[in-house]
DOBA-849996 format. One line per 3 residues: their letters; for each residue x, y, z of C-alpha. Coordinates in nm, 4 decimals. Layout:
% residues N
A> X:Y:Z ~ ...;
***
This chain:
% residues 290
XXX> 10.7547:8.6868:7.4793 ~ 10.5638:8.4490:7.6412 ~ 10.4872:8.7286:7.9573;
XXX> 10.3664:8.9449:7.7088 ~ 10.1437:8.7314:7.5545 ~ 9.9935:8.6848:7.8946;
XXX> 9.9615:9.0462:7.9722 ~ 9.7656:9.1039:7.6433 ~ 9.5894:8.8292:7.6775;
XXX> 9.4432:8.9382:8.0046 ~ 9.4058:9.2951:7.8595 ~ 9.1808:9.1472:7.5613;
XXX> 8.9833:8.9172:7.8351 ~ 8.8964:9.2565:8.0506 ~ 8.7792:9.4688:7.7419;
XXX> 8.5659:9.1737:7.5916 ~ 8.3947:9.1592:7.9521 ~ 8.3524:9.5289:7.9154;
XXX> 8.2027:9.4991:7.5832 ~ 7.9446:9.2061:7.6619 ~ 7.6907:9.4377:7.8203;
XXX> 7.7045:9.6797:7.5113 ~ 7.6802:9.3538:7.3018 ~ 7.4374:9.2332:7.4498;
XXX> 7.1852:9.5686:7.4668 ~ 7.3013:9.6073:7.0983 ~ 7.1614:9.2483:7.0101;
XXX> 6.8199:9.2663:7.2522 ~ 6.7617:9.5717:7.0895 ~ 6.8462:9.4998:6.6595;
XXX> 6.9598:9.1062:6.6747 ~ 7.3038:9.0575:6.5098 ~ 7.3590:9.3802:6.3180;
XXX> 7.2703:9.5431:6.6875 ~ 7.5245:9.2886:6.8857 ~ 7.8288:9.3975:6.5959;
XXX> 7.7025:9.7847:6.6765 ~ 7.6887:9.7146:7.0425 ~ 8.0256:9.6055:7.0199;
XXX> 8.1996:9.8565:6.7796 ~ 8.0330:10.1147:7.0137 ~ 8.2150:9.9562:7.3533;
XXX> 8.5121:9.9819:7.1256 ~ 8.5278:10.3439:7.0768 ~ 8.4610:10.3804:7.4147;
XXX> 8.7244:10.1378:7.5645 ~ 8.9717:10.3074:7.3364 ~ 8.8751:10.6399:7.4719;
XXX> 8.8871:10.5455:7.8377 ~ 9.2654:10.3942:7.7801 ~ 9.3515:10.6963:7.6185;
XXX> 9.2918:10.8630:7.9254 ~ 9.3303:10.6094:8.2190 ~ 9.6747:10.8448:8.3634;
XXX> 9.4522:11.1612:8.4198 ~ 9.1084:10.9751:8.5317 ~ 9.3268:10.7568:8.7732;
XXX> 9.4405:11.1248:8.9131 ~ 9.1563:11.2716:8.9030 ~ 9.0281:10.9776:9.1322;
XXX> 9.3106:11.0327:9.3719 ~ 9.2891:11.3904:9.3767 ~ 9.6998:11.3668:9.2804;
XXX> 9.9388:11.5790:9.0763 ~ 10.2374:11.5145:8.8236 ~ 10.5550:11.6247:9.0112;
XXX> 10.8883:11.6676:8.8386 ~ 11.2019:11.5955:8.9711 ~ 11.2918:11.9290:9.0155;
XXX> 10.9442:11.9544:9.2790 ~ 11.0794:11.6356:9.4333 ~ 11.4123:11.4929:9.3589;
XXX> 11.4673:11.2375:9.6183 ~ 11.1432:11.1006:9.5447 ~ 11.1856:11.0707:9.1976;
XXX> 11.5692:10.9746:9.1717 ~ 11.4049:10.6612:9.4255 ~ 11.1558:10.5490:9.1446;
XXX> 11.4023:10.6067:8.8705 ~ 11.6608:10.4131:9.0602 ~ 11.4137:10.1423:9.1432;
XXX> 11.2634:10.1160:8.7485 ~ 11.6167:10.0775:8.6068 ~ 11.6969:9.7883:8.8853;
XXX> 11.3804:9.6411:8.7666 ~ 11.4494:9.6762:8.4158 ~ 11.1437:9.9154:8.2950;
XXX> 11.1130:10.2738:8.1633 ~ 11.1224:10.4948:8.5149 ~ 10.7166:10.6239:8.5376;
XXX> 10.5412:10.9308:8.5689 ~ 10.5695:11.0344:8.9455 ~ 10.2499:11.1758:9.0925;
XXX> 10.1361:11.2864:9.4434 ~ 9.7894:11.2747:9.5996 ~ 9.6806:11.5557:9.8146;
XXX> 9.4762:11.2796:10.0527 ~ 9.5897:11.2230:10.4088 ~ 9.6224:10.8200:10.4267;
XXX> 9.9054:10.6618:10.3668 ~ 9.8871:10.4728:10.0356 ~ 10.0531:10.4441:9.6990;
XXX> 9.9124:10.3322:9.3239 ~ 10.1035:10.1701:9.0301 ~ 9.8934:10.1398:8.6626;
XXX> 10.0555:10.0872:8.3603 ~ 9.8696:10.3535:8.0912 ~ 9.9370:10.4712:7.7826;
XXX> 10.2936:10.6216:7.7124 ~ 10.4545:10.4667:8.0730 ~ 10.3509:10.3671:8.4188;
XXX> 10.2399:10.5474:8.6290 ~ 10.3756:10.6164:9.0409 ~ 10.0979:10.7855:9.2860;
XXX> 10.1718:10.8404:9.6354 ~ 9.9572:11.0186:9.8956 ~ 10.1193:11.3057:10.1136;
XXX> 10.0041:11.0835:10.4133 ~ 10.2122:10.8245:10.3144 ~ 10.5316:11.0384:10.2272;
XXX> 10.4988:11.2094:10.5712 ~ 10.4372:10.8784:10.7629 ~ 10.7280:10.6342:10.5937;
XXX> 11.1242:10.6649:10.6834 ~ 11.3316:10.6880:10.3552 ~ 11.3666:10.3156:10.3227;
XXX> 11.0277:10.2378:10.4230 ~ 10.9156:10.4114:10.1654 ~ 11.1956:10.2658:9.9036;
XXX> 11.0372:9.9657:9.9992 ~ 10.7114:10.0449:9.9123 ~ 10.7971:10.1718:9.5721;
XXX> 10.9772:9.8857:9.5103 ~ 10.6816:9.6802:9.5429 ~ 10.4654:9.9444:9.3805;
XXX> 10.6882:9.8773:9.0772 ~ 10.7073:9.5218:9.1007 ~ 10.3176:9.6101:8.9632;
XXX> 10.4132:9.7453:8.6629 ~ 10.6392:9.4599:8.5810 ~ 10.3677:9.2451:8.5717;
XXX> 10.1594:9.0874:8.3017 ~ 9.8472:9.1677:8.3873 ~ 9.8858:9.5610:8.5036;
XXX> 9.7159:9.7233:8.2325 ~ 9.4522:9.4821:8.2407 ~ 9.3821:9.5964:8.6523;
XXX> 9.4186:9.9522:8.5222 ~ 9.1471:9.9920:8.2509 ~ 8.9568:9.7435:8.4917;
XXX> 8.9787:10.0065:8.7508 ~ 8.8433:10.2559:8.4945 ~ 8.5563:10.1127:8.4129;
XXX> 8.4973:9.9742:8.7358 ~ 8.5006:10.3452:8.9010 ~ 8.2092:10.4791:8.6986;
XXX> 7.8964:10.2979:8.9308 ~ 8.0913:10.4566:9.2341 ~ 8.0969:10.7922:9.0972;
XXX> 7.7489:10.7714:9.0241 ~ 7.6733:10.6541:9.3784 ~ 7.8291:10.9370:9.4913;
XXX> 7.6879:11.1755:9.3000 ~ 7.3635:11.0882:9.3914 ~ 7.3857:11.0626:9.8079;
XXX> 7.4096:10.6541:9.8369 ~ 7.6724:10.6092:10.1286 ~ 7.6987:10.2257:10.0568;
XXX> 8.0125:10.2598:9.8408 ~ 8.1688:10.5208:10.0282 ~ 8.2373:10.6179:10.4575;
XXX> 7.9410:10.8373:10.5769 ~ 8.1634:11.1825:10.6568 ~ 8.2974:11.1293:10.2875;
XXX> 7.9273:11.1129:10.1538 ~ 7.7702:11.4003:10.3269 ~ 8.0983:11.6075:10.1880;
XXX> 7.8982:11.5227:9.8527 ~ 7.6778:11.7387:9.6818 ~ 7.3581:11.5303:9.5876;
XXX> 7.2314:11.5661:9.2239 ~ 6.9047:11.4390:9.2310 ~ 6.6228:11.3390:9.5221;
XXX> 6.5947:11.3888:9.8760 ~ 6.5604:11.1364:10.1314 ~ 6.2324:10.9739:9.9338;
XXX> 6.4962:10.8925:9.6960 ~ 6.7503:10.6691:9.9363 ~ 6.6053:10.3536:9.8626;
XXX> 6.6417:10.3947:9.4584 ~ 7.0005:10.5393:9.5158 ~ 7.0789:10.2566:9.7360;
XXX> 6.9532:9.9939:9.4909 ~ 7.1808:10.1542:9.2345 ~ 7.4616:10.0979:9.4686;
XXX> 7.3538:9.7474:9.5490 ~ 7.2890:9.6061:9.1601 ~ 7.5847:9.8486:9.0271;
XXX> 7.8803:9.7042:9.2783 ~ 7.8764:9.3724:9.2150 ~ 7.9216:9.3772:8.8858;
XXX> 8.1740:9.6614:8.8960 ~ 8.3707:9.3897:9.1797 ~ 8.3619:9.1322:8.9754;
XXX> 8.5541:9.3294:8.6733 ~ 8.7976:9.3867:8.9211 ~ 8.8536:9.0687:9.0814;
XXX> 8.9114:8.9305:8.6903 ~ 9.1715:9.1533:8.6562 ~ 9.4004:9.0487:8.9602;
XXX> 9.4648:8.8177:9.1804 ~ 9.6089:8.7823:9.5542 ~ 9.9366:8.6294:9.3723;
XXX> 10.0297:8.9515:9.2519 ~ 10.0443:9.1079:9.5469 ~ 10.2245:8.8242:9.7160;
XXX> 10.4636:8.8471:9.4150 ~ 10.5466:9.2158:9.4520 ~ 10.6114:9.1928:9.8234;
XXX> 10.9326:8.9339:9.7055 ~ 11.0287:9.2348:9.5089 ~ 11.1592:9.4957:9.7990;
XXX> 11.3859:9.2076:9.9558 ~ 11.5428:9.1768:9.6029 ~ 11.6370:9.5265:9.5839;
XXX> 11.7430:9.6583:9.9364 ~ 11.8132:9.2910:10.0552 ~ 11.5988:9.3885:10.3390;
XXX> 11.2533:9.1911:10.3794 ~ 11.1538:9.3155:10.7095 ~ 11.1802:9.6941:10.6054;
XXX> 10.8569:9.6361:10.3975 ~ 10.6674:9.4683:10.6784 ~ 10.7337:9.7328:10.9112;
XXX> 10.5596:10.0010:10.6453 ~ 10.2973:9.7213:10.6082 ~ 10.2362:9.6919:10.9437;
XXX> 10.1914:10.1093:10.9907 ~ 9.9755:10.0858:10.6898 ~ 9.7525:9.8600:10.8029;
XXX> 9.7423:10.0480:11.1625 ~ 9.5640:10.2875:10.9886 ~ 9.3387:10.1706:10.7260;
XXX> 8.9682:10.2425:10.7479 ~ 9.0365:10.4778:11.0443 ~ 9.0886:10.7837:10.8010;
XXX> 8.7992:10.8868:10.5928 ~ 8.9258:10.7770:10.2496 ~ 8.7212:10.9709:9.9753;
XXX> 8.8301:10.8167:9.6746 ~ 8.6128:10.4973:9.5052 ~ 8.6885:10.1692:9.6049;
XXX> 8.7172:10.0551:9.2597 ~ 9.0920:10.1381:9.2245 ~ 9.1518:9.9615:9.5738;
XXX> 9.3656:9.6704:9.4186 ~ 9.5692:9.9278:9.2434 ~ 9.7079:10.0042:9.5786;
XXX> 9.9788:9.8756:9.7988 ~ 9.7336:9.8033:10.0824 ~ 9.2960:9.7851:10.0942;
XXX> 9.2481:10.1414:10.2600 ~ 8.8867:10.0796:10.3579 ~ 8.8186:9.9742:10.6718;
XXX> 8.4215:9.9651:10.6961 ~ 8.1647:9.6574:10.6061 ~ 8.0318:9.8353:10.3414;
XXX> 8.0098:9.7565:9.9028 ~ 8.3441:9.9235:9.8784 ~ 8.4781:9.5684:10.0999;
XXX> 8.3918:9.3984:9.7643 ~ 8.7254:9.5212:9.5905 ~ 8.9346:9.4027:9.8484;
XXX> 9.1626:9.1771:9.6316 ~ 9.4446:9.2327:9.8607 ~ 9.5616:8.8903:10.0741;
XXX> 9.5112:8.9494:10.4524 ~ 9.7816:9.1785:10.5577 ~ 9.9141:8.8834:10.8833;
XXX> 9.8916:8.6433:10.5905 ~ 10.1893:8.8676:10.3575 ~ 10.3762:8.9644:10.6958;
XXX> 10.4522:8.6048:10.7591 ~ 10.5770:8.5382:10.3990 ~ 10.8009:8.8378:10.4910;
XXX> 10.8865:8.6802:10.8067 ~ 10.9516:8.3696:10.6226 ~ 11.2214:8.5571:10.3989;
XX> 11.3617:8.6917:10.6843 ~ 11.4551:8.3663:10.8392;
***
């Protein structure tokens, strides 16, 4: 009981952060009967966006729904995994992208399981168990759905970024992939100040929504299950080998949703990194080891 009052409590704290700035237009704009309008309106909209967190959070990672016809081992894994942890087994996507990475989100009707094809073809079997495991360690946690419609909001300054040419959320060879919708190169210094006011704020929704202990927590998770602590630092370590060395064209904003920070360069999208340095979890590995 009292886990899920913290886990809605957190929920509630993210949408009344999301709702201040409608609030607060809504009262600038009419006083009081504006700030209750304001708010009503972030309402309908908050509702909306939960309603469809699974497919956006897809959409984002350019991933599929797979059955586990399409992919038994890798389902019967999760399902294995989600009854050991004592939760409804979730919906079992795969991302087309070629880094290795997975995401866990808690949304509406189940949790949800997204793993790239880089990291399926990159991870032995129990490597990749492992991962999982900690992956659904997330969605046994308080404060899940709280980082999910977090990551929601959070994503809509990056796609707008995008959309518009500004490479300071995203890796140069993603940006030029992009097709501009307004202005020319006269226009880089407006797009860029998007990017530059838009971020931070978008960062800071984020970072309210989770903390380093959760990822620290989940890592305890794997050695539970398989027993086997140093199986999850070795897909760490291979993660981490790799990240910001593959052009990752998918917004930063969902970056604590996965198992490791994928972006490697010093630009806005470092602001979401809410992960703990990856030497800093491999010695609380190390630690279980011994």
């Amino acid at each position: 009981m009292r886990q899920w009052m913290t886990g809605m409590w957190q929920f509630l704290k993210i949408l009344l952060v999301i709702a201040a700035p409608f609030a607060l237009a809504g009262f600038l704009l009419a006083g009081l009967r504006g700030l209750v309008i304001g708010f009503a309106v972030a309402l309908v909209i908050e509702a909306i966006a939960w309603s469809f967190a699974r497919s956006i959070l897809m959409r984002i990672c350019s991933a599929k729904p797979v059955a586990a016809g399409e992919r038994p081992e890798l389902c019967a894994t999760v399902s294995r995994i989600a009854e050991a942890a004592g939760i409804t087994t979730p919906r079992v996507a795969i991302s087309s992208l070629p880094i290795p990475n997975a995401l866990a989100a808690v949304t509406p009707g189940g949790g949800l399981i997204c793993v790239t094809e880089g990291l399926l073809g990159m991870l032995s079997p129990a490597e990749l168990e492992a991962v999982l495991a900690h992956e659904i360690a997330h969605l046994t946690q308080p404060g899940r759905a709280g980082a999910t419609i977090a990551a929601v909001f959070a994503a809509v300054p990056g796609a707008i970024t995008a959309a518009t040419g500004s490479d300071l959320y995203f890796e140069l060879p993603y940006r030029r992939a992009q097709v501009r919708l307004w202005g020319g190169r006269r226009m880089h210094p407006v797009r860029d100040l998007i990017a530059r006011v838009t971020a931070p704020l978008a960062a800071v929704l984020v970072r309210l929504s989770t903390s380093t202990r959760s990822e620290l927590a989940a890592d305890e998770r794997p050695a539970q299950i398989t027993n086997d602590p140093a199986t999850l630092a070795l897909a760490l370590r291979k993660l981490q080998s790799l990240a910001g060395r593959i052009v990752w064209p998918v917004n930063p904003a969902i970056a604590h949703l996965l198992v490791i920070h994928p972006f490697g360069c010093p630009r806005l999208g470092q602001l979401f990194n809410t992960h703990p340095p990856t030497p800093e979890r491999l010695a609380a590995l190390t630690d279980r080891v011994s």
